[in-house]
C-alpha positions in Angstrom: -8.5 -2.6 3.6 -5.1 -3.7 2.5 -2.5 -1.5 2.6 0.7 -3.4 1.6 -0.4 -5.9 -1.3 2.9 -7.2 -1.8 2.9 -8.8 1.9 1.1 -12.0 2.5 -2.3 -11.3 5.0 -4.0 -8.2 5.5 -1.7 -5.0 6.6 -3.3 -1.9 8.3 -0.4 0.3 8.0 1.6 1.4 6.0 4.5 4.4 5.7 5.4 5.6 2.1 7.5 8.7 0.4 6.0 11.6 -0.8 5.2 11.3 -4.8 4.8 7.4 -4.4 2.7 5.5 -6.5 0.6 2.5 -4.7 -1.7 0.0 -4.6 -4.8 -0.6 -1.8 -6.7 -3.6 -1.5 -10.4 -3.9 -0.7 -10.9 -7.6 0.2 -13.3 -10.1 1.4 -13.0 -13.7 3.3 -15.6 -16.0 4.3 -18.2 -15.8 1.7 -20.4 -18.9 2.1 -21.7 -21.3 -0.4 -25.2 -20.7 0.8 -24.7 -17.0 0.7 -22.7 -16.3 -2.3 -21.4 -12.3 -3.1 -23.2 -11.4 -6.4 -22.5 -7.3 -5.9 -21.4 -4.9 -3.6 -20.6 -1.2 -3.0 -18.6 0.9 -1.1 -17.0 4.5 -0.1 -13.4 4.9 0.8 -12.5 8.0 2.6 -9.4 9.3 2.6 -6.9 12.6 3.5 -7.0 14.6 -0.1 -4.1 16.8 1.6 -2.0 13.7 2.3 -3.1 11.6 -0.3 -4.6 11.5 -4.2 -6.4 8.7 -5.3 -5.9 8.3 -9.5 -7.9 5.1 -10.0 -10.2 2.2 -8.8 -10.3 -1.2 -10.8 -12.2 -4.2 -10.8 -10.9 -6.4 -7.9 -11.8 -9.9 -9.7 -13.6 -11.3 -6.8 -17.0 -11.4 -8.6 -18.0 -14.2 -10.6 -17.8 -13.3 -14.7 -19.8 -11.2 -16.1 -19.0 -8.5 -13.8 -20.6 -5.1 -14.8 -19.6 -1.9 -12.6 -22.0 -0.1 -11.6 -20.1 2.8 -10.2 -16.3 3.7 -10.4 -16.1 7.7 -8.9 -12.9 8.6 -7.5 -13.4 12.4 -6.0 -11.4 15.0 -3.8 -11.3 12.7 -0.6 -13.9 9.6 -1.3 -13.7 6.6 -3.7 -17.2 5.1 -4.4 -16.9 1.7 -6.2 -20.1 -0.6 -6.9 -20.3 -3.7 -9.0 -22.7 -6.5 -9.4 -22.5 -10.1 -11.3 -25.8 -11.5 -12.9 -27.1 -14.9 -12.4 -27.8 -16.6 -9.1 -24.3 -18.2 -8.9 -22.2 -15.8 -6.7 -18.6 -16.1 -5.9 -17.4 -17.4 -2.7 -14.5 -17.8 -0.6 -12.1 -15.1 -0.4 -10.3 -12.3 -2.4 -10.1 -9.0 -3.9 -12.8 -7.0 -4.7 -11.4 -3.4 -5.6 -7.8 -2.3 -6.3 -7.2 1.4 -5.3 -4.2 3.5 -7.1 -2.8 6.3 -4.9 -0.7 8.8 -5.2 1.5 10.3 -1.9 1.2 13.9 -1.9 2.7 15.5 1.1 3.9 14.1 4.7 1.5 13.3 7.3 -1.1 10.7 7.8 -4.5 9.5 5.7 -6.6 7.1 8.0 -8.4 4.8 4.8 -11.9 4.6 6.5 -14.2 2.0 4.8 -17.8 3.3 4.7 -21.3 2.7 3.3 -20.5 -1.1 2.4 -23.0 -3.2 1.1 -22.9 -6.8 0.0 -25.4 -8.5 -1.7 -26.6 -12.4 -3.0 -29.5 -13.2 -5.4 -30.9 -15.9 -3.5 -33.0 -16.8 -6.6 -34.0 -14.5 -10.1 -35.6 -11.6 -9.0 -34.6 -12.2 -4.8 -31.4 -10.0 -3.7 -30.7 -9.9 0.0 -28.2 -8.2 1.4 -25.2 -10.2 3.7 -24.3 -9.4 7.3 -20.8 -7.8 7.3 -18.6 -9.1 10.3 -15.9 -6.5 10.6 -14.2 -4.1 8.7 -10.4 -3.7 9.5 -9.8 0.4 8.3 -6.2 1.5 7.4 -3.5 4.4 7.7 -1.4 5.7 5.7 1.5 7.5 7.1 3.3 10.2 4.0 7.5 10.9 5.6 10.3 11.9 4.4 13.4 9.6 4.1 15.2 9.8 7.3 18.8 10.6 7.0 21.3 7.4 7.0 23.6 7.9 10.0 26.4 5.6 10.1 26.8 3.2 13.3 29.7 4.3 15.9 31.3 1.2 15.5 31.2 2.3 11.3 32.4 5.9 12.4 35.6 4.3 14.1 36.3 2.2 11.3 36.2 4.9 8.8 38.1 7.3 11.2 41.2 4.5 11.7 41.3 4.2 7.8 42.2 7.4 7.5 44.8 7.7 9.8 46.7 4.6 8.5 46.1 6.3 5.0 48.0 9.7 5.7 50.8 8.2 7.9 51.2 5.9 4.9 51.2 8.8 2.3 53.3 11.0 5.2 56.1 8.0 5.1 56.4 7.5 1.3 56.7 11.3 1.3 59.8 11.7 4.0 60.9 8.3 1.9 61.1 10.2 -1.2 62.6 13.1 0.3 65.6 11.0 2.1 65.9 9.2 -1.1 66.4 12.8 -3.2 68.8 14.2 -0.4 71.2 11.0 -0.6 72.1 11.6 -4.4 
């Protein structure tokens, strides 16, 4: 699970605003030639008091002609399943599902990857199903912005500014008030 797509490699964690929109990753590596991914199936669970999921899309992984079996996005569980026909199957590495969230309120949604399944057609009419190796699971932490507190050093800066600004103003003033007096 994939938490920050825009990064390069696979991040578990991830902090986001509340009412932001973003994308999770379901993805796969090391799919071998001689045991090529022709479907699969899986249940995300998340927090639906910290989190809303609005969609699930086809991740491209799967070789064309890609047919979803199952697209379900409920309360606290996405259920995605898609198969490819033929005995081809992709290989490699990639993206097999592309989660839309929504952040609702602060706290934190563990993204628990469940119930997966991978299988190959080994020849017409012969599905196995792969060994899975791991499965790296995700959180999602929901915060507020923190206030921006300026730096001491900042703080200083600013203060000395303003001092030089009002005995600047205070001297054209006493200036102006000389210069009236002499005439």
């Amino acid at each position: 699970v994939d938490v920050d797509t825009a990064s390069a490699g696979i991040q578990s964690t991830t902090t986001v605003a509340p009412g932001s929109v973003f994308t999770v990753d379901i993805v796969i590596a090391g799919v071998e030639v001689g045991s090529s991914l022709n479907g699969f199936e899986f249940d995300l669970d998340f927090a639906a008091s910290v989190l809303s999921a609005t969609s699930v899309l086809d991740g491209g992984f799967l070789l064309p002609v890609r047919f979803p079996v199952e697209a379900d996005v409920t309360g606290s569980d996405v259920n995605f399943a898609e198969v490819t026909l033929g005995t081809g199957g992709a290989v490699g590495g990639g993206v097999l599902a592309r989660i839309t969230f929504q952040a609702l309120a602060p706290g934190t949604s563990l993204l628990n990857l469940n119930d997966l399944i991978l299988t190959s057609v080994v020849r017409p009419g012969v599905v196995v199903t792969l060994p899975i190796d791991g499965i790296t699971n995700a959180s999602v932490v929901v915060a507020e912005a923190s206030p921006v507190i300026p730096e001491p050093g900042a703080a200083l800066l600013f203060a000395v500014g303003g001092v030089t600004l009002a005995a600047a103003i205070r001297q054209r003033r006493s200036g102006r008030t000389r210069g009236r007096s002499a005439f």
